[in-house]
C-alpha positions as a printed NumPy array, in Angstrom:
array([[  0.   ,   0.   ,   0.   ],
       [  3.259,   2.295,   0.376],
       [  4.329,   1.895,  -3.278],
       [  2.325,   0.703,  -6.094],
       [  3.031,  -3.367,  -6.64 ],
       [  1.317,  -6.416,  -8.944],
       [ -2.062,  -5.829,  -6.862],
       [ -1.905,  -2.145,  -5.527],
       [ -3.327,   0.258,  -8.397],
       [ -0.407,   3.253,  -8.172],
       [ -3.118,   5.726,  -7.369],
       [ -4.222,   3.797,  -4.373],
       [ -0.566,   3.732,  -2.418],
       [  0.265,   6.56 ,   0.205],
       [  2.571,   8.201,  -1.803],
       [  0.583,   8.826,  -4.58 ],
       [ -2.337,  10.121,  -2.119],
       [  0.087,  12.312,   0.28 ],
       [  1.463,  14.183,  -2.965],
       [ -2.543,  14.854,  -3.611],
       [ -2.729,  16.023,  -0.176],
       [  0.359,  18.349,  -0.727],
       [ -0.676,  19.282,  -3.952],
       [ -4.489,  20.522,  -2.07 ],
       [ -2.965,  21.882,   0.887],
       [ -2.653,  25.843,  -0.734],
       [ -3.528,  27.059,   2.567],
       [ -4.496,  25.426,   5.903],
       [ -7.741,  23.279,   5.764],
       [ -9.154,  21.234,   8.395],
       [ -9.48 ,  17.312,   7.996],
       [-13.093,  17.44 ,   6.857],
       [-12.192,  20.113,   4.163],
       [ -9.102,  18.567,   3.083],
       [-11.391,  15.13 ,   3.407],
       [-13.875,  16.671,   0.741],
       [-11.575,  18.297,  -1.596],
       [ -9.963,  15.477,  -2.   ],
       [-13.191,  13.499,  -2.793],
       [-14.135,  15.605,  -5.137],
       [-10.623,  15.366,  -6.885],
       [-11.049,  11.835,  -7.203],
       [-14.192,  12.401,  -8.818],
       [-13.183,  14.96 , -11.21 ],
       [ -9.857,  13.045, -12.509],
       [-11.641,  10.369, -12.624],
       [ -9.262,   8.238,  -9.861],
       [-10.176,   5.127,  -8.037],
       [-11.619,   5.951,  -4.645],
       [-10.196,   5.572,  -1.334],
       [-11.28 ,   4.972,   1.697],
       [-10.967,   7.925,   4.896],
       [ -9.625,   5.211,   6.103],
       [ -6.201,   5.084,   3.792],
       [ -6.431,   8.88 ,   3.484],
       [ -5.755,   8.973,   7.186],
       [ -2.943,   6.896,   6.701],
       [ -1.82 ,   9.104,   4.334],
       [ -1.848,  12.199,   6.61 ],
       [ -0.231,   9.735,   9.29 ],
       [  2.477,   9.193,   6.718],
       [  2.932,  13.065,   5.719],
       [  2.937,  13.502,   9.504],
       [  5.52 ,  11.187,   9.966],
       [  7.919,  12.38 ,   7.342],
       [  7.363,  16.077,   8.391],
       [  5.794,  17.024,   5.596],
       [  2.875,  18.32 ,   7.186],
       [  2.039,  19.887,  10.668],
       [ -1.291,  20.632,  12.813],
       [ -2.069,  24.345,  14.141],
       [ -5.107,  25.435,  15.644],
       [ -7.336,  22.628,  13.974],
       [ -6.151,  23.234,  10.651],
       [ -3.566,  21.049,   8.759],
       [ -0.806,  22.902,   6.751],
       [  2.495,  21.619,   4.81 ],
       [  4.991,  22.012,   7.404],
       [  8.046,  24.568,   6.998],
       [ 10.081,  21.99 ,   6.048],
       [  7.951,  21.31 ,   2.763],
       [  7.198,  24.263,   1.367],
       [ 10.8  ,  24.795,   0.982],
       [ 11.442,  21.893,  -0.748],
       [  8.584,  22.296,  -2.976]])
């Protein structure tokens, strides 16, 4: 589920949906807005859907590789990122 394999589509593995995240994270959202834009990105490119589930996996991943950071309910690309992007 980390990197695309023989049974994982490549649009379905963590990496693919955490640089989505990054990519929808202009500004600070909250999980539910983030949640929903997201959904409705699937929906427009046409992408196979995910679970909340694996998108909160995703965010744990982000989280986990500093990528992203939480501040007063809102989720944001951490400092970190936004320089390397």
């Amino acid at each position: 589920m980390f990197l695309p394999g023989k049974y994982v589509h490549p649009e379905r593995t963590l990496v693919s949906i955490g640089a989505k995240i990054i990519y929808l994270l202009q500004r600070p959202q909250s999980v539910t807005k983030l949640w929903n834009a997201y959904k409705r990105m699937q929906e427009d490119e046409e992408l196979p859907m995910v679970s909340f589930d694996v998108f909160v996996n995703a965010l744990c991943f982000l989280y986990a590789v500093n990528a992203i950071e939480m501040k007063n309910n809102t989720i944001r690309r951490s400092e970190h990122a936004k320089k390397n992007i």
